[in-house]
C-alpha positions as CSV (number, residue, x, y, z in Angstrom):
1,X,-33.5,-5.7,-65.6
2,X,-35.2,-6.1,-62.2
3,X,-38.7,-5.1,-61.1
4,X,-38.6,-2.0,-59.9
5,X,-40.7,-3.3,-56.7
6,X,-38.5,-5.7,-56.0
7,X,-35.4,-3.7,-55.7
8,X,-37.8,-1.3,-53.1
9,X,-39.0,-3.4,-51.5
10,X,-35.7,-4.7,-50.6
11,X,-34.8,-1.6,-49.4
12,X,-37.4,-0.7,-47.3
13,X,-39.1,1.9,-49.4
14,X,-42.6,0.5,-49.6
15,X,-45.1,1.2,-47.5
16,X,-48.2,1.4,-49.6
17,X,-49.2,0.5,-52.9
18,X,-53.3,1.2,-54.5
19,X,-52.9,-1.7,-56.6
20,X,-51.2,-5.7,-56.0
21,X,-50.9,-5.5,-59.6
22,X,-48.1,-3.0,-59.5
23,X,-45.3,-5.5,-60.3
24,X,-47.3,-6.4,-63.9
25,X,-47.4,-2.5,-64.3
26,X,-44.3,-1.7,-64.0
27,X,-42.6,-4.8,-66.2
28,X,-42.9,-2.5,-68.7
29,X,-41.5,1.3,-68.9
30,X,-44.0,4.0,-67.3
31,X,-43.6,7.7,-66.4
32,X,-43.8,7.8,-62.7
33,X,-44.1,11.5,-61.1
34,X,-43.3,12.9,-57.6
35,X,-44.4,16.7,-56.2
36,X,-42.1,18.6,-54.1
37,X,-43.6,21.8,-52.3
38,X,-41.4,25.0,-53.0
39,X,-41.3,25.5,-49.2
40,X,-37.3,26.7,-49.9
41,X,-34.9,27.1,-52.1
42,X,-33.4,23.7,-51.2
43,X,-34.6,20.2,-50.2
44,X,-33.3,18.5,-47.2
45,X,-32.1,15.2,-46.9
46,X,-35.5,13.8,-45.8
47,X,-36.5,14.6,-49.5
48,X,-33.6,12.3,-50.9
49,X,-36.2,9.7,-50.0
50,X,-38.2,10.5,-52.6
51,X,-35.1,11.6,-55.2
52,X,-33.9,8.0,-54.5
53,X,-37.3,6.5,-55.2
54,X,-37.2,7.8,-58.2
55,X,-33.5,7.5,-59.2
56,X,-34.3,4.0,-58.5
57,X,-37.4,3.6,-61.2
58,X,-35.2,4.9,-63.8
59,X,-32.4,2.8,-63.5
60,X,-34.9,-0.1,-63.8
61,X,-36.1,1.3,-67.0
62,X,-38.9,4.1,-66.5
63,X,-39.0,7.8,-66.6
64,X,-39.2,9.8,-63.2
65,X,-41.2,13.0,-63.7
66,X,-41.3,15.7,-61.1
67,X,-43.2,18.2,-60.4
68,X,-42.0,21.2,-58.2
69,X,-45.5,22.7,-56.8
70,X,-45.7,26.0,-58.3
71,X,-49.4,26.0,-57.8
72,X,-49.6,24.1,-54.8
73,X,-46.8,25.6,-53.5
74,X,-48.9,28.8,-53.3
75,X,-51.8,26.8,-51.0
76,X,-49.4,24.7,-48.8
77,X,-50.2,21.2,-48.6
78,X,-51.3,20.4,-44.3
79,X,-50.3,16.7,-44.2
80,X,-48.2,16.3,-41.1
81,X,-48.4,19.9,-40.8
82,X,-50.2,21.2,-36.9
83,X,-50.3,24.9,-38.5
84,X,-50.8,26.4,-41.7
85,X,-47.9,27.2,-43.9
86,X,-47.4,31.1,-44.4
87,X,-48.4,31.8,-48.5
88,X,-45.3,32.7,-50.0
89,X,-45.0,35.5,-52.8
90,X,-44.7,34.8,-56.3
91,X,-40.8,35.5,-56.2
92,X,-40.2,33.7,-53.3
93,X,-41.5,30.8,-55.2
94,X,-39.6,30.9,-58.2
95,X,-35.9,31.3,-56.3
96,X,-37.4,28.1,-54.3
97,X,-38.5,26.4,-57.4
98,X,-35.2,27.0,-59.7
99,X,-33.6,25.4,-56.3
100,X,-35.2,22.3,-56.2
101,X,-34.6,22.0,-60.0
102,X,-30.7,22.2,-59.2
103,X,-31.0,19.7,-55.9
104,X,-32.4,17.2,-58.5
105,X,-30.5,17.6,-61.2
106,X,-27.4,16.7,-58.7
107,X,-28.8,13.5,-58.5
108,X,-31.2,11.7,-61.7
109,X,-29.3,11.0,-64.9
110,X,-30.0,13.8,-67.2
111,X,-27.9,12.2,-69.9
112,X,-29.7,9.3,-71.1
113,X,-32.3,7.7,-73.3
114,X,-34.8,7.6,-69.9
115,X,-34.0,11.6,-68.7
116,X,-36.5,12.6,-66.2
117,X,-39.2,15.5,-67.5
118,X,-39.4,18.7,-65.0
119,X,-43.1,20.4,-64.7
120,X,-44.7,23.3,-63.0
121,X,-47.8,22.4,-61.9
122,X,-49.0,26.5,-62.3
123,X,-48.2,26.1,-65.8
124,X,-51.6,23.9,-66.0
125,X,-53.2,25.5,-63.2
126,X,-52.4,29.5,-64.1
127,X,-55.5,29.5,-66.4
128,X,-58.2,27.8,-64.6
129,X,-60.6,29.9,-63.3
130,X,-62.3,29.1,-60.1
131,X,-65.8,28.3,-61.5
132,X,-64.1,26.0,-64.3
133,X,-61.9,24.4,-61.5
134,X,-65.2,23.6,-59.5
135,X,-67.1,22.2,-62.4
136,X,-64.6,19.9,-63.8
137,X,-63.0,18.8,-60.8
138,X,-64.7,20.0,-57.5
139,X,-67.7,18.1,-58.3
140,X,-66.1,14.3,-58.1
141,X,-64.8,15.2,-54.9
142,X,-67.3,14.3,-51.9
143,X,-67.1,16.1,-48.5
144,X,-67.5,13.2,-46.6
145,X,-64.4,10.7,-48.0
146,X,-62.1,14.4,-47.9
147,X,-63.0,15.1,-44.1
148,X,-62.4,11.4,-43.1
149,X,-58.7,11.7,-44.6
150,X,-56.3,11.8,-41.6
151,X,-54.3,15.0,-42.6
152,X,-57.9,16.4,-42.2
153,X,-59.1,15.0,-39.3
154,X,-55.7,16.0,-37.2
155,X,-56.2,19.6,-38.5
156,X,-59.9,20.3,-37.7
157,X,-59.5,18.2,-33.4
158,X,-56.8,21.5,-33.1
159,X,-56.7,24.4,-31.5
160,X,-55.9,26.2,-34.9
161,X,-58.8,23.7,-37.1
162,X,-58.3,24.1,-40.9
163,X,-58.9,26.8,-43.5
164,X,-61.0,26.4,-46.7
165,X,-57.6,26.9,-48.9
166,X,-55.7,24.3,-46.9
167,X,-59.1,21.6,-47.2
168,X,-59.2,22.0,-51.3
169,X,-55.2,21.0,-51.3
170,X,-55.9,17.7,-51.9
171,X,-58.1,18.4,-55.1
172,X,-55.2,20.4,-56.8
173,X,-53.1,17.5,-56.4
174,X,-55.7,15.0,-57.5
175,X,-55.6,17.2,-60.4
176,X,-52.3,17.1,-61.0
177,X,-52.0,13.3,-61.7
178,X,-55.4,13.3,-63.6
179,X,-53.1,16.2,-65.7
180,X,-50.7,14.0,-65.8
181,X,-51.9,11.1,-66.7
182,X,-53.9,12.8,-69.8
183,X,-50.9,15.2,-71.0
184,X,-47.7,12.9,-70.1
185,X,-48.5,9.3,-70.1
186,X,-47.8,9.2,-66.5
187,X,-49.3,6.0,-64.7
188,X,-48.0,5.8,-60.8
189,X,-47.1,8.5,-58.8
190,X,-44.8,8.3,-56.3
191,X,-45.0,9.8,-52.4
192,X,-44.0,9.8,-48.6
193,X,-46.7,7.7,-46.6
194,X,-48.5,11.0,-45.0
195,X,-49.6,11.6,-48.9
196,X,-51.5,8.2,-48.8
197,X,-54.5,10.4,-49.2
198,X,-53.8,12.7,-51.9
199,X,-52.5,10.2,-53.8
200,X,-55.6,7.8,-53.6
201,X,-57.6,10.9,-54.0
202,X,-55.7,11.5,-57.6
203,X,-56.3,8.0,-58.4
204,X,-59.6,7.7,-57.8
205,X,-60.4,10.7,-59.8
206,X,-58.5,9.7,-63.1
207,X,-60.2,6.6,-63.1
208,X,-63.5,8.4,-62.7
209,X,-62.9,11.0,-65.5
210,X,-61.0,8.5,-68.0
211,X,-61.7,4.9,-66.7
212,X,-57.8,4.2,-66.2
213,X,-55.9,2.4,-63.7
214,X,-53.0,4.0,-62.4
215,X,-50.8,3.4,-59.4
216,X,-49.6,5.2,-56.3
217,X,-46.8,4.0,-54.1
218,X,-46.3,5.5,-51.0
219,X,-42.5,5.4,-48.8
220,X,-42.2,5.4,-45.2
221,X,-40.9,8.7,-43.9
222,X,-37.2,8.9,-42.9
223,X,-37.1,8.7,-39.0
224,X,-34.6,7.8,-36.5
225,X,-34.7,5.0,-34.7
226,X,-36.1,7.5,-31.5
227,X,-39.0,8.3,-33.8
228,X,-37.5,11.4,-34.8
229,X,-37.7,12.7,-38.1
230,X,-34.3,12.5,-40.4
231,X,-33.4,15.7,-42.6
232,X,-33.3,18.1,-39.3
233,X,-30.8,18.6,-36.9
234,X,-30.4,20.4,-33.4
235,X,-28.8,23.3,-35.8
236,X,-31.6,23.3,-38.3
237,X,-32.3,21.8,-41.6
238,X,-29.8,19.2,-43.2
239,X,-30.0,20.9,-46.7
240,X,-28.9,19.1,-50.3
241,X,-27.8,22.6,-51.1
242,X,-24.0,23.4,-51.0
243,X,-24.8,27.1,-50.7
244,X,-27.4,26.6,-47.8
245,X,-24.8,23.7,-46.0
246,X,-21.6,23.0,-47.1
247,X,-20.3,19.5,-48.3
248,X,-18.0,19.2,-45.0
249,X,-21.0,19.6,-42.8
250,X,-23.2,17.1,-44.4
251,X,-20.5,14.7,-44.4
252,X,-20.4,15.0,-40.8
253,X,-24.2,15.0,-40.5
254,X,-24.0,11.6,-41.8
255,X,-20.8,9.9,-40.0
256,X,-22.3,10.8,-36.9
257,X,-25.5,8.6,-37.5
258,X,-26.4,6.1,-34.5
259,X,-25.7,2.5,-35.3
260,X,-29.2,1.6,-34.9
261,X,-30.4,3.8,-38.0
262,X,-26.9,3.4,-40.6
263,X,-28.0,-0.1,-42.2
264,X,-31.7,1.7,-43.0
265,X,-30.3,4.7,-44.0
266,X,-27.6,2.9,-46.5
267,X,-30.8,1.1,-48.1
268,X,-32.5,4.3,-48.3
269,X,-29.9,7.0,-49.5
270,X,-27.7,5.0,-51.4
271,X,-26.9,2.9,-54.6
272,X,-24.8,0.2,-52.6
273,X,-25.7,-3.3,-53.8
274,X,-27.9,-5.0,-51.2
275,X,-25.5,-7.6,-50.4
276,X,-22.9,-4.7,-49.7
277,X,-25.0,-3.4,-46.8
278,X,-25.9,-6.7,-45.5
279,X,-22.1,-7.5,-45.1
280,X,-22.0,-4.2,-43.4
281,X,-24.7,-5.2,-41.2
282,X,-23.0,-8.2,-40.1
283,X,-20.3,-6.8,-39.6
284,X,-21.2,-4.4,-37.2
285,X,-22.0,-7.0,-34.7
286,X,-18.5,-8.6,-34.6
287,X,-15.9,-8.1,-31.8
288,X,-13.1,-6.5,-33.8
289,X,-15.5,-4.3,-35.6
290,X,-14.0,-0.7,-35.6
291,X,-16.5,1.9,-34.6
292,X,-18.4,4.3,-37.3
293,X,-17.2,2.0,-40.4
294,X,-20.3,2.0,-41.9
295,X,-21.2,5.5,-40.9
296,X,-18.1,6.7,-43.1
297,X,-18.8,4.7,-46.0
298,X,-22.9,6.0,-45.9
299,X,-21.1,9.5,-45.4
300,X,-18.8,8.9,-48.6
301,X,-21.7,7.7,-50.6
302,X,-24.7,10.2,-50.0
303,X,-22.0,12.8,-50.0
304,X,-21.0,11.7,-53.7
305,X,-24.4,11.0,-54.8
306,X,-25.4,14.4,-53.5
307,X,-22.2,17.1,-54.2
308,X,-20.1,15.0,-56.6
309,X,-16.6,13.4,-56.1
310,X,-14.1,16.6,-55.8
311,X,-16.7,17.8,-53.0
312,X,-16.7,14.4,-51.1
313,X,-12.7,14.8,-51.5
314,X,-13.0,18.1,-49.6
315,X,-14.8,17.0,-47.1
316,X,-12.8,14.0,-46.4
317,X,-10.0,16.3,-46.3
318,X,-11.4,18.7,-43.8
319,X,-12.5,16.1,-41.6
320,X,-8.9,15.0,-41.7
321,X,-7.4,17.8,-40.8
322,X,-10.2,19.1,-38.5
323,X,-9.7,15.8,-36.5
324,X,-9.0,17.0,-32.9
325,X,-6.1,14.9,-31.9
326,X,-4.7,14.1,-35.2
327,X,-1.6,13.9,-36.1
328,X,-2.0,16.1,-39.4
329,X,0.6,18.8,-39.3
330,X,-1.6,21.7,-40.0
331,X,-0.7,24.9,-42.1
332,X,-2.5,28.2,-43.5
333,X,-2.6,26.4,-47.0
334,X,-4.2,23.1,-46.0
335,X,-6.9,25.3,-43.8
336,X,-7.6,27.7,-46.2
337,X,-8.2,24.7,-48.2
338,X,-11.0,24.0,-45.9
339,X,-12.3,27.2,-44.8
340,X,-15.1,27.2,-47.0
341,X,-16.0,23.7,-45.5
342,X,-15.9,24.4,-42.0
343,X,-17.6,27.1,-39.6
344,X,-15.1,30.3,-38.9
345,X,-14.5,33.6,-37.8
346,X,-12.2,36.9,-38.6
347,X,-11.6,38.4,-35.2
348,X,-9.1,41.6,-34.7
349,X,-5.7,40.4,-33.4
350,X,-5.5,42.0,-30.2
351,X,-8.5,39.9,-29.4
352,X,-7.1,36.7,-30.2
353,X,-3.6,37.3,-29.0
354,X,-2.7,38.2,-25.1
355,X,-6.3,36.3,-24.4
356,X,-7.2,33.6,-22.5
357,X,-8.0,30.0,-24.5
358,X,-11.5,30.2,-22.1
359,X,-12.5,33.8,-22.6
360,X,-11.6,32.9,-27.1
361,X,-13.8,30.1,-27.0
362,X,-16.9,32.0,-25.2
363,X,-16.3,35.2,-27.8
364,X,-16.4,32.8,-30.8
365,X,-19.6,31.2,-29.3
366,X,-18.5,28.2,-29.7
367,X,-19.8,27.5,-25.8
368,X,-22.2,29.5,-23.8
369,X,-20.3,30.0,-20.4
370,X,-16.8,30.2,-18.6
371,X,-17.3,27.2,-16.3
372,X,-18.7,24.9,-19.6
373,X,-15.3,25.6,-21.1
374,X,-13.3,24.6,-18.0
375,X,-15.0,21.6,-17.4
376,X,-14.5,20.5,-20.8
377,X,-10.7,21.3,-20.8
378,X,-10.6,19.3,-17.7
379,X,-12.1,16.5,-19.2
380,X,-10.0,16.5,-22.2
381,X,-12.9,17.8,-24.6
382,X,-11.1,21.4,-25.8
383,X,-7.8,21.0,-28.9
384,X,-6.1,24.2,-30.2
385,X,-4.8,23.2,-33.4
386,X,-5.6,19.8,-33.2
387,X,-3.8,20.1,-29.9
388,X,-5.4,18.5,-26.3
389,X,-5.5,21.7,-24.3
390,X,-4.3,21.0,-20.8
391,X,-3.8,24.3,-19.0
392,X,-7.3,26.1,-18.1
393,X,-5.0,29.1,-17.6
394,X,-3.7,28.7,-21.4
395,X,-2.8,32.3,-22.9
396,X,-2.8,32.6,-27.1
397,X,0.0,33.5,-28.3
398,X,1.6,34.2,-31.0
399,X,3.4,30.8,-31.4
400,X,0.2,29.5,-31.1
401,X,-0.8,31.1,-34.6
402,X,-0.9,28.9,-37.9
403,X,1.6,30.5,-40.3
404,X,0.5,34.0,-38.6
405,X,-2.7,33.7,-40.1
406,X,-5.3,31.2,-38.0
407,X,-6.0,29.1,-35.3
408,X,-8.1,25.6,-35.4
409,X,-10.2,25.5,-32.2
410,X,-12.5,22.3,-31.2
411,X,-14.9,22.1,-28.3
412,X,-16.0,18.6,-28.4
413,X,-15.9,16.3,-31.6
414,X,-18.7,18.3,-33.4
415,X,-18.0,21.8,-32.4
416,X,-15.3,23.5,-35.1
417,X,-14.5,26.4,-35.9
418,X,-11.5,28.0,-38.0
419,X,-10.6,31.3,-36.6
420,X,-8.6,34.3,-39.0
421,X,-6.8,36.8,-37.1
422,X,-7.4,40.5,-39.2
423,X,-4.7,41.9,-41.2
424,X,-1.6,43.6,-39.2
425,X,-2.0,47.5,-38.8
């Protein structure tokens, strides 16, 4: 079996490590732990950095621990953060944390020898009290190292500077691996590069308070190749969640990826051999390469990793079928077989029927104005039922009408929307 660091390395997922020993660490089996903040009830696909980090450190042999923040959850951690989070409520939190729980459990191995251990930090931190918190811990901290970190530093040269609760965040997480470490055997921690700081910090003070050596490995942030960061989109979050975004979307979330960011994001978010992707990569820069190849295969994968086969299946499907221009004869059965996938609307049928395909389009919302819809008609960009729509003048009728029951309407490539007509009277 492989070194751990080797295979991320590879892949791009180093960017820090406290210790050039790491690789002797790690030849044998550790616990290595990860914190996720309860900020929602789902994680986004900027998490499955981490997820994959440590899906990756148990199929080379160790156990992945993670911890979802209960505790820290409640203070909000400020790295990379230009205000303070609000402080959620106690059952806020726990719908957010049994989330989280669910969004990994789609993706570690739960069934074998190395299963990965689930904690709560506020199970350890629900009966300190404040005085034993500050004698224990507070103490090994100095002001001057915990000001200089850059998450602090940012913070206090704004306009909106840095609450005491936000500055002691980092000592609740130092805590956390000295816990750890202590209680679970765990010996490396594992975190996105703005956590350099808390991580050190947790280092630093298990090694103070037991004289051990243990590791933290840090992973560049998931960014486009603009600098932007991956896991948002102009719509909002890119959840792992299917209740929060359904498969179908983030399929298409992912086959729409530039070319400059697929061959990073195939090392990143998938389990792809290495030499896979790099055939991919060469590919990509031959003549009779055909366009979004490897963005449909990264789709397939994270998709599958993510939601399981039978969703990926659905959302190939749907993105057959929504395909404006294809030659997929549509029906009620194979949409309704998609609904849930797609965006859609029930509107009453005298506002579908006897209306204009212009005046349809602007009362679904599918484009804020008349003259946005008629330019894209003219240019080819608007398909009724898969259909190009010509005729700016274009009346629905009922011909027009899947089975009586629905119409497919497509501004665009990304813009879909299924719309149900309301029961006759």
């Amino acid at each position: 079996m492989r070194n751990v660091i080797d295979v991320l390395e590879e892949r791009g997922f180093i960017d820090n490590m406290t210790s050039e020993d790491a690789r002797a660490l790690l030849e044998k089996s550790q616990r290595i732990y990860c914190g996720f903040d309860p900020t929602s009830d789902s994680l986004h696909l900027g998490n499955m950095v981490a997820i994959m980090g440590l899906a990756w450190f148990q199929k080379c042999g160790h156990t992945p621990v993670a911890i979802v923040g209960g505790a820290t959850g409640m203070i909000g951690d400020p790295s990379g953060k230009s205000h303070e989070r609000q402080l959620l409520d106690e059952t806020a939190l726990q719908k957010n944390l049994e989330g989280i729980t669910q969004n990994l459990k789609q993706v570690l191995d739960f069934e074998c020898d190395n299963s990965p251990i689930i904690l709560n930090n506020y199970d350890w931190f629900k009966e300190f009290s404040f005085i034993d918190f500050l004698r224990k811990v507070g103490k090994h901290f100095r002001v001057g190292p915990m000001l200089a970190k850059d998450s602090v530093k940012t913070r206090l040269n704004s306009e909106e500077g840095m609450s005491f609760t936000e500055f002691t965040y980092q000592l609740l997480q130092g805590y956390d691996f000295l816990y750890l470490n202590e209680n679970h055997g765990v010996s490396a921690q594992l975190g996105g590069s703005d956590q350099w700081g808390n991580i050190t910090a947790g280092a630093e003070l298990t090694r103070k308070l037991t004289g051990k050596s243990v590791l933290g490995i840090t992973f560049p942030l998931l960014t486009k190749s603009d600098g932007q960061k991956f896991g948002k989109s102009e719509k909002g979050a890119i959840w792992l969640s299917p209740i929060k975004l359904s498969p179908y979307e983030f399929y298409q979330h992912l086959v729409r990826v530039a070319d400059a960011d697929v061959i990073k994001l195939m090392k990143m978010l998938t389990f792809l051999d290495i030499e896979e992707i790099n055939s991919f990569e060469q590919m990509m820069s031959t003549p009779d390469y055909q366009p979004n190849t490897a963005q449909k295969k990264l789709a397939e994968e994270v998709t599958r990793i993510v939601h399981g086969k039978e969703a990926l299946e659905r959302a190939k499907k749907a993105t057959l079928a929504a395909a404006p221009g294809s030659d997929t004869v549509l029906d009620a059965d194979s949409l309704e077989a998609i609904a849930n996938d797609i965006p859609s609307k029930t509107l009453e049928r005298e506002d579908i029927l006897n209306t204009s395909i212009i005046d349809l389009i602007i009362n679904i919302g599918l484009q804020p104005s008349k003259g946005a819809v008629r330019r894209l008609i003219q240019n080819g960009g608007v398909y009724l039922n898969n259909q190009k729509v010509t005729d700016i003048n274009l009346i629905i009728s009922e011909n027009d009408v899947i089975d009586g029951k629905m119409l497919l309407i497509a501004t665009g490539k990304k813009n879909k929307m299924l719309v149900r007509l309301g029961s006759k009277n």
